[in-house]
N, C-alpha and C positions, 0 to 999 in steps of 0.2 A: 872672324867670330871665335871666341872663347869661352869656357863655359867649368866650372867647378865639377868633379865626380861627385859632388854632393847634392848638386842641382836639382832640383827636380826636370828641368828640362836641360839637354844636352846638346852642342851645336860643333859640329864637325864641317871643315869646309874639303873637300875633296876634287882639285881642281875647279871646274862648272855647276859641280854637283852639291849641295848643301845636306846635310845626313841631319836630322832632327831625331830627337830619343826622347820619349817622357820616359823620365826616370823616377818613376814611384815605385818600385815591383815591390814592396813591403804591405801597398794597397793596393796591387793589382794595378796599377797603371792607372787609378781612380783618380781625377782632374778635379780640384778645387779652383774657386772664380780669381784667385791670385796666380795661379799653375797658364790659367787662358788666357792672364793677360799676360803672364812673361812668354806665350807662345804667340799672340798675337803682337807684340815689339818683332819676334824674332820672327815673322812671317812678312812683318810689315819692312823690316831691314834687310830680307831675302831681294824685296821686291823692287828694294831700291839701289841694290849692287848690281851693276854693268858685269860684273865678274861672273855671278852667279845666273844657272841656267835653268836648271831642275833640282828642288826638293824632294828630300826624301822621309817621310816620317815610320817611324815606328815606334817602337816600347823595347824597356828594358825586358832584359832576361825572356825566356819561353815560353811562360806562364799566361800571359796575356800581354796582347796589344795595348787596351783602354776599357776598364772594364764601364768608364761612364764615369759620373757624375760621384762624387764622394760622399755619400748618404751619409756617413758619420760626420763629416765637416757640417752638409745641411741643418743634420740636428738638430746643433748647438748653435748653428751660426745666427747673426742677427742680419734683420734685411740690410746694411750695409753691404757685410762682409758675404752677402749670397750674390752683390751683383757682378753682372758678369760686361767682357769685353764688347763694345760695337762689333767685332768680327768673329764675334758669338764663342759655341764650342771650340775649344782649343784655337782659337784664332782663324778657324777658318768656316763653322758652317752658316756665319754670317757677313764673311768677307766677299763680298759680290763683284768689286774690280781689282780683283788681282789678275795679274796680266801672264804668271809664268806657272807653267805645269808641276803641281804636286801628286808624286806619286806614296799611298798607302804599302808599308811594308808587314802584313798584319802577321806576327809573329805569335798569335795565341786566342784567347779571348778578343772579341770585340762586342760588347755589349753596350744597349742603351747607346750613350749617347759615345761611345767606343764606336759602335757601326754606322752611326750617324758621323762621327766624322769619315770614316770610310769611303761614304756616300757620296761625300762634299769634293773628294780626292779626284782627280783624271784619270788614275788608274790605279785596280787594286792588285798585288801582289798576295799571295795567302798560305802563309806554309802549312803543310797540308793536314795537321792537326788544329787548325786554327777554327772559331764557331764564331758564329754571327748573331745576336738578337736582339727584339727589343724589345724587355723584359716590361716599360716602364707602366703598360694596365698594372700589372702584381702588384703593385706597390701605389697604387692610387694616383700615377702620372701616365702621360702619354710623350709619345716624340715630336717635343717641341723643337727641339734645336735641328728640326728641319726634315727628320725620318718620315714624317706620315707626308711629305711631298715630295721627297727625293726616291725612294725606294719606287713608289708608283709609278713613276718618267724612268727607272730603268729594270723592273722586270714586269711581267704581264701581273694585272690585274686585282684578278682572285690570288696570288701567288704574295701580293703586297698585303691587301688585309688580310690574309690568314696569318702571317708571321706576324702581324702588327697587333691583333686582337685577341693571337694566342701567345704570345710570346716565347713560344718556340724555338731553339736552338737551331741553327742552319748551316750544317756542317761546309766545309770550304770548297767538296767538292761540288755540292750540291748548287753551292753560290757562282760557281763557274757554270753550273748547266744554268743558272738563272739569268746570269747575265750581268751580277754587278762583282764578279771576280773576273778580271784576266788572264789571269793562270796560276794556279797551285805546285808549289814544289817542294821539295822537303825543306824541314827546319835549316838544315845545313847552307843550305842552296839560297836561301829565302833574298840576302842581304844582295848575292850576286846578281839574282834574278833583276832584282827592279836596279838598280846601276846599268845593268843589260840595259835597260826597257827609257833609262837616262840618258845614257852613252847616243842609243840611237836617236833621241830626240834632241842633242845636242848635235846630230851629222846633219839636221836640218835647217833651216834661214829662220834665223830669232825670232821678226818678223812675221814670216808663213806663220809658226806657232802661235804669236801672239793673234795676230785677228783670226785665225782658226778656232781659236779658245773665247774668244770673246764673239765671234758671230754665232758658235753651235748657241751658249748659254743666253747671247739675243735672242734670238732666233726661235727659242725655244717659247719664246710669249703665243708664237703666232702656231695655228691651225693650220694653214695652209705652205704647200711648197713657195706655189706662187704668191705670197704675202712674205714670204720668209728670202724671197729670191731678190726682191725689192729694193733688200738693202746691199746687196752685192756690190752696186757701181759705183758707191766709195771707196768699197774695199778694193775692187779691181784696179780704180786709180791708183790706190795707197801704194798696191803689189807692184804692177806696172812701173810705175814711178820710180822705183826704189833703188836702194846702192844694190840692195840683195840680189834681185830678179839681176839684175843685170852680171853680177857676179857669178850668180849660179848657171846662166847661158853662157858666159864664158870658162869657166872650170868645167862646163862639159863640153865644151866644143875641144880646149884645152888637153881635156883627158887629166885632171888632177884633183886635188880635194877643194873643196869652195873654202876661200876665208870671208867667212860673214863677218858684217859690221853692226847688221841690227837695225839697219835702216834703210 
């Protein structure tokens, strides 16, 4: 994958690792419905490389991650040019079968539908200046691209609608005591950290990852352990069955690194 410095979206392949940039920092990292769908090709072309293992997104420069939705485009736009991609916000807080882990590298701002992609992410990175909110009561909207459902599934309760209804800023470390940061680290560090957090998911069986990513976000319909346990004994087949499972008891019995195949 290639991609212009002019681009608004940037696409870097780094061995297994795919590095994604919205490159707007003249508007804050603000995503137009043309910006979501050239992220949604490139999420969808991620998905479809054997090469590729973990995504990484972020925003140009330090300033902000995504600061959301680009009010100024809205404007003026006509409802043609407002609609947006099937796999929603930037490609992903409507893409429901994707099969490989994205991790958020939130290098500033994330606002509005900036934190809502966040949400949508496997895991957030957060340099430690970085703010979270969702601004969009202010402005006579709420978080449709999936905020007022995803934020409630991963911090406690009251801690959801008070960000939501006050639109309140949530500084990164605070978003780590909440539950939808992984770990905060300086601006320097920020790019390292989540490749770290890649690296290690690429020492693991393709496979593992993939029905592990796709049974939590099943899984998650159901109320119960034991409703949610139910669907296990295809997946145990699938694991059992596998070149991996078999590969990986041998590379430990072996004493050496697994070569996964992914199946």
């Amino acid at each position: 994958m290639k991609s212009s410095h002019s681009s608004p979206v940037l696409v870097e392949e780094r061995g297994n690792i795919l590095l994604v940039t919205i490159n707007r920092p003249d508007s804050m990292n603000a995503l137009t419905p043309q910006t979501n769908t050239q992220l949604a090709q490139v999420f969808r072309d991620f998905e479809a490389n054997p090469e590729l293992r973990v995504a990484i997104l972020t925003g140009a420069g330090s300033k902000a991650f995504c600061s959301g939705n680009d009010l100024k485009f809205t404007a003026t736009a006509t409802p043609e040019q407002r609609k947006q991609p099937a796999e929603g916000f930037a490609g992903l807080t409507s893409f429901y079968d994707r099969k490989k882990p994205v991790i958020a590298a939130v290098n500033g701002f994330a606002f509005g539908g900036g934190f809502e992609i966040a949400l949508a992410t496997d895991i957030v990175v957060a340099a430690a200046h970085a703010q979270f909110a969702l601004p969009e009561p202010k402005v006579g909207l709420a978080a449709l691209a999936g905020g007022m459902h995803r934020l409630p599934r991963q911090v406690p309760l009251k801690q959801a609608v008070a960000a939501m209804i006050t639109g309140d800023p949530i500084s990164a470390e605070r978003g780590e005591q909440m539950g939808f940061v992984n770990k905060v680290v300086p601006q320097e560090q920020l790019l390292e950290a989540a490749i770290d957090y890649a690296n290690k998911i690429i020492a693991c069986a393709p496979l593992s990852v993939e029905v592990t990513l796709a049974t939590v976000n099943e899984t998650l319909k159901y109320d119960s352990v034991e409703q949610a346990m139910s669907l296990d004994s295809a997946t145990r087949e699938r694991i059992l069955g596998s070149e991996d499972f078999k590969e990986g008891i041998q590379a430990f019995v072996e004493k050496r690194k697994p070569n996964w195949q992914g199946q």
